[in-house]
ZASE-693068 format. One line per 10 residues: number of its first residue (from 1); their letters; for each residue x, y, z of C-alpha. Coordinates in pm, 1 decimal, m for minus. Last residue first. Layout:
// residues N
NUM) a) X/Y/Z  ...
This chain:
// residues 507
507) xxxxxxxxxx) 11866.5/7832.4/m6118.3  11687.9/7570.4/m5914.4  11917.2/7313.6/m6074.5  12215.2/7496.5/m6000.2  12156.4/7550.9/m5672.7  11994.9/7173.4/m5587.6  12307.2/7035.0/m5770.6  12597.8/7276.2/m5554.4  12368.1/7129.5/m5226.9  12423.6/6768.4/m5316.5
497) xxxxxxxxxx) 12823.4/6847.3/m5412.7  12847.4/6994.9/m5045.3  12639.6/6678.0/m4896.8  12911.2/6515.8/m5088.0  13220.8/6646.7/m4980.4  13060.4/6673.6/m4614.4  13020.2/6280.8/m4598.3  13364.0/6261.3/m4765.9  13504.7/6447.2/m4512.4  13316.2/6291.9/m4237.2
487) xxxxxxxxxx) 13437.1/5956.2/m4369.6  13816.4/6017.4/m4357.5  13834.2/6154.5/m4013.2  13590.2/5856.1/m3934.0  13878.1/5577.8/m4036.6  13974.1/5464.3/m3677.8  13613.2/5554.6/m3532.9  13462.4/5333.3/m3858.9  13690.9/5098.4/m3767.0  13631.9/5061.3/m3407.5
477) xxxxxxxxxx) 13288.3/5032.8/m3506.3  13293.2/4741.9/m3689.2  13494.8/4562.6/m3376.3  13243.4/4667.0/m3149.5  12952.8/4552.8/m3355.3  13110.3/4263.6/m3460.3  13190.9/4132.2/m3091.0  12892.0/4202.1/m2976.6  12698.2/4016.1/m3273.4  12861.5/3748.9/m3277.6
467) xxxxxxxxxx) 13148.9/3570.6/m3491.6  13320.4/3898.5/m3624.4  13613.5/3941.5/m3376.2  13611.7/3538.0/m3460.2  13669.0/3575.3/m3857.0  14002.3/3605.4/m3795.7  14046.2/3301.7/m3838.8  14403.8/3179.2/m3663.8  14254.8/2842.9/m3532.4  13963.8/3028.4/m3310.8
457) xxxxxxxxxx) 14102.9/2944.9/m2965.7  14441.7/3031.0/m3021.5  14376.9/3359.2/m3256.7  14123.3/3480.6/m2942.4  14413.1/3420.7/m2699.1  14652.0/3553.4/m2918.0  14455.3/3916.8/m2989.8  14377.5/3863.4/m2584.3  14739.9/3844.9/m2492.3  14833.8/4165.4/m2696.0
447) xxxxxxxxxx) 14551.7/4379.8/m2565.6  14710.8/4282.2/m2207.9  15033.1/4350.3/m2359.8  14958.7/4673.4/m2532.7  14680.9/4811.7/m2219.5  14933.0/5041.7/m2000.1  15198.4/5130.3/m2293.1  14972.9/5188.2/m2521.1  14757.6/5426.9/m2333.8  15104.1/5589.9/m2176.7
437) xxxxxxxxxx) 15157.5/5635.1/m2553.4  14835.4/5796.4/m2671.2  14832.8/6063.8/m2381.8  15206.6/6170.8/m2486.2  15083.7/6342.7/m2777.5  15340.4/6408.1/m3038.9  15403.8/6822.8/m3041.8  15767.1/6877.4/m3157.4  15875.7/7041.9/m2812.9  15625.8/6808.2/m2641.2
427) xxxxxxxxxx) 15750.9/6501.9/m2766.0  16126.7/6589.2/m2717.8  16079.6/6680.4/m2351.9  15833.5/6303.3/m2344.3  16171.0/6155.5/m2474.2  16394.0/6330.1/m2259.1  16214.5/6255.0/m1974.4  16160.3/5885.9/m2059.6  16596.7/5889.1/m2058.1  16617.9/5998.6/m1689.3
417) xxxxxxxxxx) 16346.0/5739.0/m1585.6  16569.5/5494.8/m1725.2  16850.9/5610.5/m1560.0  16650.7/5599.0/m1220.2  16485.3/5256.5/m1343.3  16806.6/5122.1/m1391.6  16910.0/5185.0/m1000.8  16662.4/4925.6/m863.7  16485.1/4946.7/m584.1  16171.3/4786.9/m764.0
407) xxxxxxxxxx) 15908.9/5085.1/m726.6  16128.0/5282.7/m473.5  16390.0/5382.2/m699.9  16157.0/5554.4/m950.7  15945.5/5775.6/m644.7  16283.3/5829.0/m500.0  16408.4/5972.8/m848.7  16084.2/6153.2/m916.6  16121.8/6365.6/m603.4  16458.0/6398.6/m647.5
397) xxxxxxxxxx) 16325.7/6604.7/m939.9  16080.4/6746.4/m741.3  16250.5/6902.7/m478.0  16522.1/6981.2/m730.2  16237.0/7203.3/m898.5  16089.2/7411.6/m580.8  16447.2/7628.7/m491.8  16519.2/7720.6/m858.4  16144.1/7800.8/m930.4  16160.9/8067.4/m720.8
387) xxxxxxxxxx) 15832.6/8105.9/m475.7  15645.7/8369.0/m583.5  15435.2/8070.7/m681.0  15349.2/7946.8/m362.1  15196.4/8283.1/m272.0  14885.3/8186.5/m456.9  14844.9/7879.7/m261.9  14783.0/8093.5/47.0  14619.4/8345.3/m101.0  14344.6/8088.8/m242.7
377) xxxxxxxxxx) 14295.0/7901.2/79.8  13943.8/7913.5/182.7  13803.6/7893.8/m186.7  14018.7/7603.7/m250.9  13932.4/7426.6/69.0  13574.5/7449.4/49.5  13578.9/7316.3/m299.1  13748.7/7067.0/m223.0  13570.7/6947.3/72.7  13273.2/6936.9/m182.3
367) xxxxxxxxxx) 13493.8/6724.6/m418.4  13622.6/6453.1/m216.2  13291.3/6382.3/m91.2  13187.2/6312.5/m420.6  13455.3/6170.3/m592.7  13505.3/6008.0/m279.4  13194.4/5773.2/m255.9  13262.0/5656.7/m584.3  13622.7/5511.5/m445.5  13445.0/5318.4/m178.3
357) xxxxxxxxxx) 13225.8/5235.3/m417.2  13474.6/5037.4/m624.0  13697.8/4908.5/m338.0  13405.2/4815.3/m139.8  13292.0/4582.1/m435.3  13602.2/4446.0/m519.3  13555.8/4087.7/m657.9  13227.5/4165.6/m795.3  13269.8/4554.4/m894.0  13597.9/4450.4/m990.4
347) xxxxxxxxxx) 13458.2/4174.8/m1268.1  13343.7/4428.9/m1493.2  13717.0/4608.4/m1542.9  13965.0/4672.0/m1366.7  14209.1/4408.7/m1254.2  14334.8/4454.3/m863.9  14694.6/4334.3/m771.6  14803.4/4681.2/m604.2  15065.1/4776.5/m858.2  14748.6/4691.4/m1182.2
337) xxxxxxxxxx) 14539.9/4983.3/m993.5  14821.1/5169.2/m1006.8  14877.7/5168.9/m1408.3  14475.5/5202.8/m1410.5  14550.6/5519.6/m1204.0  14806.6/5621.7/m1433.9  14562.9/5558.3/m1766.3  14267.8/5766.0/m1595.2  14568.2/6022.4/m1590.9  14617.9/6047.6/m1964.8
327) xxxxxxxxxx) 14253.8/6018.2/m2039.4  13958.7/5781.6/m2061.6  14150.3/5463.3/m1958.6  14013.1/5130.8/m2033.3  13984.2/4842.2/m1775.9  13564.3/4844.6/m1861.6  13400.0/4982.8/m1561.7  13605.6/5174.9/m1394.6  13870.0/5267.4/m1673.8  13559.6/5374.6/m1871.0
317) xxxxxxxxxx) 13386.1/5538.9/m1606.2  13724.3/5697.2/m1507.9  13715.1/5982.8/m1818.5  13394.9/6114.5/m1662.5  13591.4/6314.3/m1391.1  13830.2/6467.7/m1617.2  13560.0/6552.9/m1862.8  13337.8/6688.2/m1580.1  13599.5/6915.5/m1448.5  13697.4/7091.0/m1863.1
307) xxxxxxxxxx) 13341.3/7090.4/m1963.9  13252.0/7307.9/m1585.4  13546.5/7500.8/m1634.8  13527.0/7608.1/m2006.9  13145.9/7760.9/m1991.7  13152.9/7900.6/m1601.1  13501.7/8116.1/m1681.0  13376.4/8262.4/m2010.9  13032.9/8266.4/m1832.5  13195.8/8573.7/m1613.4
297) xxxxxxxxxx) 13236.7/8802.0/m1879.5  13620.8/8967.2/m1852.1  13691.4/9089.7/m2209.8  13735.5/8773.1/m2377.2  13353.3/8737.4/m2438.2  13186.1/9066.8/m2456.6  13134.7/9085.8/m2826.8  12909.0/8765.0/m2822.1  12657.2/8983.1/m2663.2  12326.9/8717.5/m2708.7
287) xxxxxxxxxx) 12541.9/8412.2/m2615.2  12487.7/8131.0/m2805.4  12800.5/8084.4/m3000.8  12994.9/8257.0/m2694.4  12913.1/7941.7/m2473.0  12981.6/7676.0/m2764.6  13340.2/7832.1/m2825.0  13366.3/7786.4/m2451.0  13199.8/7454.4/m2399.0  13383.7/7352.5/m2695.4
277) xxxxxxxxxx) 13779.9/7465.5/m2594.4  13713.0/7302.0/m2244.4  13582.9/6989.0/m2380.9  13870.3/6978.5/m2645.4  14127.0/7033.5/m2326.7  13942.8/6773.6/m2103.7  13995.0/6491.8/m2317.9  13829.8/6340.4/m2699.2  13894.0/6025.4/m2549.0  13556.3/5910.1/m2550.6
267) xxxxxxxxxx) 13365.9/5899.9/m2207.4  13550.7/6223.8/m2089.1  13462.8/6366.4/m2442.5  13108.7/6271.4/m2343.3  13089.1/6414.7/m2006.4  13251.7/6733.9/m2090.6  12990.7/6778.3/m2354.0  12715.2/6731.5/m2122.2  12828.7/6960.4/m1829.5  12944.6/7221.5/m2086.1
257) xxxxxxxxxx) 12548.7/7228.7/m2205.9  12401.6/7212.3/m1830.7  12639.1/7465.0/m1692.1  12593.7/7735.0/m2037.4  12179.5/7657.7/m1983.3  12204.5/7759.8/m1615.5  12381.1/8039.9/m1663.1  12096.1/8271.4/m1493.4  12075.8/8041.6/m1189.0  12477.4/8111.0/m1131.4
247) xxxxxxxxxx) 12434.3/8471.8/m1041.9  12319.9/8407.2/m689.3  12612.8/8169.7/m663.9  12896.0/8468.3/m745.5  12711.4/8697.6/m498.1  12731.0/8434.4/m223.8  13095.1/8359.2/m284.4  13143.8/8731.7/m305.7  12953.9/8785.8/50.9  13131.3/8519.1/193.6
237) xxxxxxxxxx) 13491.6/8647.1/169.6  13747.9/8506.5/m125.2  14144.6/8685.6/m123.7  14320.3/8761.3/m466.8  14629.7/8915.4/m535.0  14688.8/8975.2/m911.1  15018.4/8808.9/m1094.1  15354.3/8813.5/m1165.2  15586.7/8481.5/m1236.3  15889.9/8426.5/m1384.6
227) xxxxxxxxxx) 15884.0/8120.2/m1609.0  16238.9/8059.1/m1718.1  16106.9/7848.3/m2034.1  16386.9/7619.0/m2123.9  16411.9/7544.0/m1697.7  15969.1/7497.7/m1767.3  16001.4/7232.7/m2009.1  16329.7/7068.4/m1824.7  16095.4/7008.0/m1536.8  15817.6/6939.6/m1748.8
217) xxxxxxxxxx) 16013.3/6676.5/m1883.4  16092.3/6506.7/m1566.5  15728.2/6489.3/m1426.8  15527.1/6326.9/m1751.3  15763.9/6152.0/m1962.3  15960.5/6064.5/m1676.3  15700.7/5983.2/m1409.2  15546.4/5816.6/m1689.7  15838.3/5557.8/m1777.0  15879.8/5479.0/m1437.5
207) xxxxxxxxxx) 15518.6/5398.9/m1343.9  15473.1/5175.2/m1663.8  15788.3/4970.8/m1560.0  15979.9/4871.8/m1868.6  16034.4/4433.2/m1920.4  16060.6/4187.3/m1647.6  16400.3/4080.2/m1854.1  16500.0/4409.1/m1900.3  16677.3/4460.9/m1618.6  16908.6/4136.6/m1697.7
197) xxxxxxxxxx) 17000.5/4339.6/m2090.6  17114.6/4135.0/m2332.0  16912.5/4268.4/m2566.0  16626.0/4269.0/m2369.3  16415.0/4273.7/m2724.5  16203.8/4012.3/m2677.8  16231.2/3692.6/m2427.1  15977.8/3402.9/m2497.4  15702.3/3257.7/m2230.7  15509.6/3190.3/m2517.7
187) xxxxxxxxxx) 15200.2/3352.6/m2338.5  15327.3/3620.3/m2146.0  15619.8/3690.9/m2342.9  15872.0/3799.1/m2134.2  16029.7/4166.5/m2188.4  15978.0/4426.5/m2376.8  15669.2/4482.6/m2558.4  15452.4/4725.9/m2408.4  15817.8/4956.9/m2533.3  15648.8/4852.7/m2896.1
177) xxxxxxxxxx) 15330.0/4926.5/m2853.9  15430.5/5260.0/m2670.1  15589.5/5389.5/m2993.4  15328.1/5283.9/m3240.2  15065.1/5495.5/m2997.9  15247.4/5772.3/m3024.5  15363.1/5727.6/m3390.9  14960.8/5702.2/m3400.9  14923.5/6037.6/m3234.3  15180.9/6204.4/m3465.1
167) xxxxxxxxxx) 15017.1/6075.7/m3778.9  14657.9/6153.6/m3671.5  14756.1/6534.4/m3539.9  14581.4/6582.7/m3247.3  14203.5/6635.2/m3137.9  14123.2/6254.1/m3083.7  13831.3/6119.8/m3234.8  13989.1/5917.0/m3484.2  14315.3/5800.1/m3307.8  14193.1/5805.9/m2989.4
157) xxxxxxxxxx) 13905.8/5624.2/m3138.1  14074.7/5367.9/m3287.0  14331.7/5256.4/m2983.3  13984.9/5253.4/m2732.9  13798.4/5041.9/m3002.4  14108.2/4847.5/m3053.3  14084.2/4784.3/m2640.8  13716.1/4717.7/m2696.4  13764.5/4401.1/m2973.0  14052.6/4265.8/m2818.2
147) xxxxxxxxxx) 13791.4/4214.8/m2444.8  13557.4/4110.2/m2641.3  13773.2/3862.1/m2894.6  13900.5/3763.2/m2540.1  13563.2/3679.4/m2334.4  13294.1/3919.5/m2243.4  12951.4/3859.7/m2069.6  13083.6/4045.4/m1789.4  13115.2/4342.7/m1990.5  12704.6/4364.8/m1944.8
137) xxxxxxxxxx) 12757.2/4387.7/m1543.5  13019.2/4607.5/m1582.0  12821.9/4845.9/m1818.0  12514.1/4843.0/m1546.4  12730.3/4896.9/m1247.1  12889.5/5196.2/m1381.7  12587.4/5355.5/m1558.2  12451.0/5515.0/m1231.1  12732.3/5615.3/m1003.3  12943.2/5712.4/m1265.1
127) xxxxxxxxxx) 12649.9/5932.3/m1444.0  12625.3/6099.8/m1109.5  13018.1/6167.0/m1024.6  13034.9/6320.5/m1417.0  12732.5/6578.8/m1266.2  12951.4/6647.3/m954.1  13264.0/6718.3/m1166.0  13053.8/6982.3/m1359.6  12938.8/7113.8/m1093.8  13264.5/7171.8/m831.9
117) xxxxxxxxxx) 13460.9/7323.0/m1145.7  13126.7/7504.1/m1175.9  13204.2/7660.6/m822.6  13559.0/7712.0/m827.6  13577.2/7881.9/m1173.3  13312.2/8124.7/m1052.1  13477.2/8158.0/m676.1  13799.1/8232.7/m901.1  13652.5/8504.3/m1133.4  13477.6/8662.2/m860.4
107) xxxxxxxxxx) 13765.2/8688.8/m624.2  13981.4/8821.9/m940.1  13737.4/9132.0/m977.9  13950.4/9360.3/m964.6  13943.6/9466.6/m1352.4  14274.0/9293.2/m1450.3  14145.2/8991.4/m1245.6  13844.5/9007.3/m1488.2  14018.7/9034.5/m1740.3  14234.4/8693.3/m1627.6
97) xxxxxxxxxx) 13957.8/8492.4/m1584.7  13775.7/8587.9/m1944.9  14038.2/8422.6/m2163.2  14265.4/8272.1/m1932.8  13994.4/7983.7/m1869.8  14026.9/7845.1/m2187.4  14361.7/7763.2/m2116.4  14260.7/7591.4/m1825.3  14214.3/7269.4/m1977.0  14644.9/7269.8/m2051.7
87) xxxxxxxxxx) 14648.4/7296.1/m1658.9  14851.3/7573.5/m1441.3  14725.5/7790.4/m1716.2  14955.7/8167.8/m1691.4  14736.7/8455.3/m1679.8  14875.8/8506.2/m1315.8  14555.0/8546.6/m1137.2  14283.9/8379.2/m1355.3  14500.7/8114.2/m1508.0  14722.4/8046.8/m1210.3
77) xxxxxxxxxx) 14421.2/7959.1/m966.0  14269.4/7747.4/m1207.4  14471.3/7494.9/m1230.0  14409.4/7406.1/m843.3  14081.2/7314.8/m905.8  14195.4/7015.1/m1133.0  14490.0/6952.3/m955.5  14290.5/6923.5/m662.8  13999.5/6665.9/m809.5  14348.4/6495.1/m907.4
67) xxxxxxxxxx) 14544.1/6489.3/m592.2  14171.5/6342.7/m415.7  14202.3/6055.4/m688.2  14538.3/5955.7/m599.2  14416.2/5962.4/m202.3  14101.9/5768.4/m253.9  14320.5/5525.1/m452.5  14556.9/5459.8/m186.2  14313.8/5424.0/89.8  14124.1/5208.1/m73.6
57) xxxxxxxxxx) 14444.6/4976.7/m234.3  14595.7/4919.2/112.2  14853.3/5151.0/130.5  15301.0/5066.6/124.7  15282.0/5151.8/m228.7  15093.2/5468.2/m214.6  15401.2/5711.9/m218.0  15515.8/5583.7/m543.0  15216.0/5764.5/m683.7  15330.5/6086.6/m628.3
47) xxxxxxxxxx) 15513.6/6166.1/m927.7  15249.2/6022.7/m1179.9  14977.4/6188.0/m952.6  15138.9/6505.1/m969.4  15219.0/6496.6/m1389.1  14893.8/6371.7/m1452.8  14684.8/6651.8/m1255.6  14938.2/6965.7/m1342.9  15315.6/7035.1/m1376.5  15288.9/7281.1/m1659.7
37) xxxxxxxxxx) 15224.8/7541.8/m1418.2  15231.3/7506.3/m1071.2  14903.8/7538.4/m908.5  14772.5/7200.5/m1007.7  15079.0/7099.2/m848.0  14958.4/7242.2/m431.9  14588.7/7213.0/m522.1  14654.0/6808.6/m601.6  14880.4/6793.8/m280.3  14624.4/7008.2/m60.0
27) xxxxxxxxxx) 14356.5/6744.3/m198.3  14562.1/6417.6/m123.9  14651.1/6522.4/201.3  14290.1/6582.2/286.7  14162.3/6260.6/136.5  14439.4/6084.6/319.6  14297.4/6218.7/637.9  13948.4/6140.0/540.5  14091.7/5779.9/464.3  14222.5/5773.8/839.0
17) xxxxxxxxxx) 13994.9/5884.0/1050.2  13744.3/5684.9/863.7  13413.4/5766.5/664.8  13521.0/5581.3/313.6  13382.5/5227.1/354.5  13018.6/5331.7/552.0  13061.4/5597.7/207.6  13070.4/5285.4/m25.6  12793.9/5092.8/150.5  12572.8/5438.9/76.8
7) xxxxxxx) 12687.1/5402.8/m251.5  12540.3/5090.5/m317.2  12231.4/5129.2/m128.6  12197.8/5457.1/m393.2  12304.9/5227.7/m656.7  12089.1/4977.8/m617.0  11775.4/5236.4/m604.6
């Protein structure tokens, strides 16, 4: 009941002319990169970010978060008609979208898409509203061996948990460590590595290095690539949104399961592309006519869609609540959050309430308008990409290079910019995760200061990330996540060797 009066307070925040015109910008923004491929949800709010500076921090959230419930349906516009995934989530979706395009019945596949996009972001927006408050209030018992002890926890798991490669996502993570580094030292007050260098003293700006490794090198991704684009037309009427809902009741179970497993791999940093992948695979598991899948079956677009939308969603209870990023662009908005002068974490629901639920209030009404929007529009954003890419990438490079300039108006961070680009190009072509290192690179210093704050106050023991029972059971578990890779193989090793016994004893 707290958090209904709660939210309500957060929707008296939202409902003004101008925040509902920012929401609106913010959505046709989102639709308008989500459609291009390989730019996507990080990439646009990375490169659009800059444009928030001048905002109060409501407005300016409300409008980064609107670009990223439109990324997010705007992904799917490419997959289904163009068989190309504007998102790496929407992958998934190529499999049964695009036959079904193929066999006219692209409106279908899109209001489908739409529609448990809209779900499975709506049940993440629920679990938000109610376990938010109650995990903030708990984290506010937490001091620095707390605080060191969930931000190795966060570092662990991505590295246990995490779909990629372990050794390329902790030379990820290694990397971004050691750029977190630069600088002042907050609590010695000590300069490291500026060699020499006066721009370095304030060390590398989080928003410049991502709109390189994230806008810049998709640029040069897609130049290598020379995407030319052909696809299905596609226009939505009533009766096929109404057709596509009446069907929906019979999927129910394929909703509710993606809905759940989205959720969690939003909450742990498994990401939206594992939760797309699962709901899928788990969708065709349990289907009676397995056969049909990837031949144009319309719960091969519910399955990945709703897992992929309420993983994104999810992954901002963590930064919410705790100051720790559930994907690559919960990370950017906790980079933003840190611009405007707020902290997240527990103590932002006290200091910020109308922040916190004004932002909560958005997800939700920033998700029914668009849904109405994308299923209103889909020729129009379609045509976009018959657009040459020649014309539409300088407008985003100089883009970027504004967006760069404008943070400090400095020059460096231009060049610097430049040279992130090349690295995150680099990173993709030889496939290191660049999630891992914007992670690093957003929490290294502050997980730095509390790993010397908790060795200050404790003498050098480290005994103190064992010293009570929170802190012990976080920090143990971090460790199991780190090493889990490890322990599930040796758990399956010998339940295999248990089995082998049984059979040869019986025989």
């Amino acid at each position: 009941m707290e958090a209904f009066g709660l939210l309500v307070y957060g929707f008296s925040v939202l409902l003004t002319w101008k925040i509902l015109a920012l929401m609106m910008v913010g959505l046709v923004l989102g639709i308008f990169v989500g459609v291009l491929p390989g730019l996507g949800g990080p990439n646009g709010v990375a490169i659009l970010l800059p444009l928030t500076f001048t905002m109060d921090p409501t407005s300016a959230i409300v409008m980064l978060s609107c670009i990223y419930w439109g990324a997010l349906f705007g992904g799917a516009i490419t997959s289904i008609l163009f068989n190309i995934p504007g998102e790496a989530w929407s992958v998934a979706t190529t499999f049964d979208g695009y036959p079904m395009a193929q066999q006219g019945k692209a409106a279908e596949a899109l209001t489908a898409a739409f529609t448990s996009s809209f779900i499975g972001s709506l049940v993440a927006v629920l679990l938000i509203t109610f376990l938010a408050p109650g995990i903030a209030s708990f984290a506010l018992r937490f001091g620095p061996p707390e605080f060191f002890a969930v931000y190795l926890l966060t570092f662990c798991s991505f590295v246990g948990l995490g779909r990629e490669e372990k050794h390329k996502t902790i030379i990820s993570m290694a990397l971004g460590l050691l750029l977190a580094g630069v600088g002042m030292d907050t609590v010695s007050g000590q300069l490291r590595m500026t060699f020499g260098l006066d721009e370095l003293l304030r060390g590398i700006n989080f928003l410049v290095a991502v709109i390189g490794l994230f806008g810049i090198s998709e640029i040069l991704l897609t130049m290598e690539e020379r995407l030319a684009l052909r696809g299905h037309a596609a226009s939505i009427s009533l009766r096929t949104v109404l057709k596509v809902w009446k069907e929906m009741p019979r999927y129910w179970v394929t909703l509710l399961r993606s809905s759940a497993i989205g959720c969690w791999l939003g909450i742990t940093p498994g990401g939206a592309i594992a939760a797309s992948f699962m709901g899928y695979n788990l969708a065709k598991r349990f289907a009676k006519d397995k056969d049909s899948f990837g031949k144009g079956r319309i719960e091969g677009v519910f399955a990945p869609e709703t897992a992929a939308h309420a993983s994104g969603t999810s992954a901002l209870l963590p930064m919410l609540a705790l100051g720790i990023p559930g994907s690559g662009t919960a990370a950017i908005l906790l980079g933003g959050l840190m611009v405007w002068g707020l902290n997240p974490g527990p103590l932002l629901f006290v200091e910020h309430k109308g922040f916190v639920w004004g932002l909560i209030a958005s997800m939700y009404l920033g998700n029914v308008v668009g849904l109405v929007l994308v299923l209103t529009t889909v020729p129009l954003f379609a045509a976009i990409l018959r657009v040459p890419f020649s014309a539409i990438a300088p407008m985003i490079v100089v883009s970027c290079a504004i967006g760069a300039y404008a943070i400090q108006n400095a020059m460096f961070d231009i060049w610097l910019m430049l040279l992130f680009g090349v690295v995150g190009y680099v990173f993709k072509k030889i496939g290191i995760p660049l999630a891992p290192f914007t992670l690093a690179l957003v929490l290294g210093n502050r997980a730095e200061d509390s790993f010397r704050l908790s060795m200050i106050g404790a003498g050098g023991d480290m005994r103190v990330f064992w010293s009570n029972g929170l802190v012990g059971s976080i920090t143990t578990l971090a460790l199991v996540l780190l090493f889990w890779p490890l322990l599930a193989a040796g758990f399956a090793r010998l339940r295999g060797g248990l089995i082998n016994e049984r059979k040869g004893t019986t025989a």
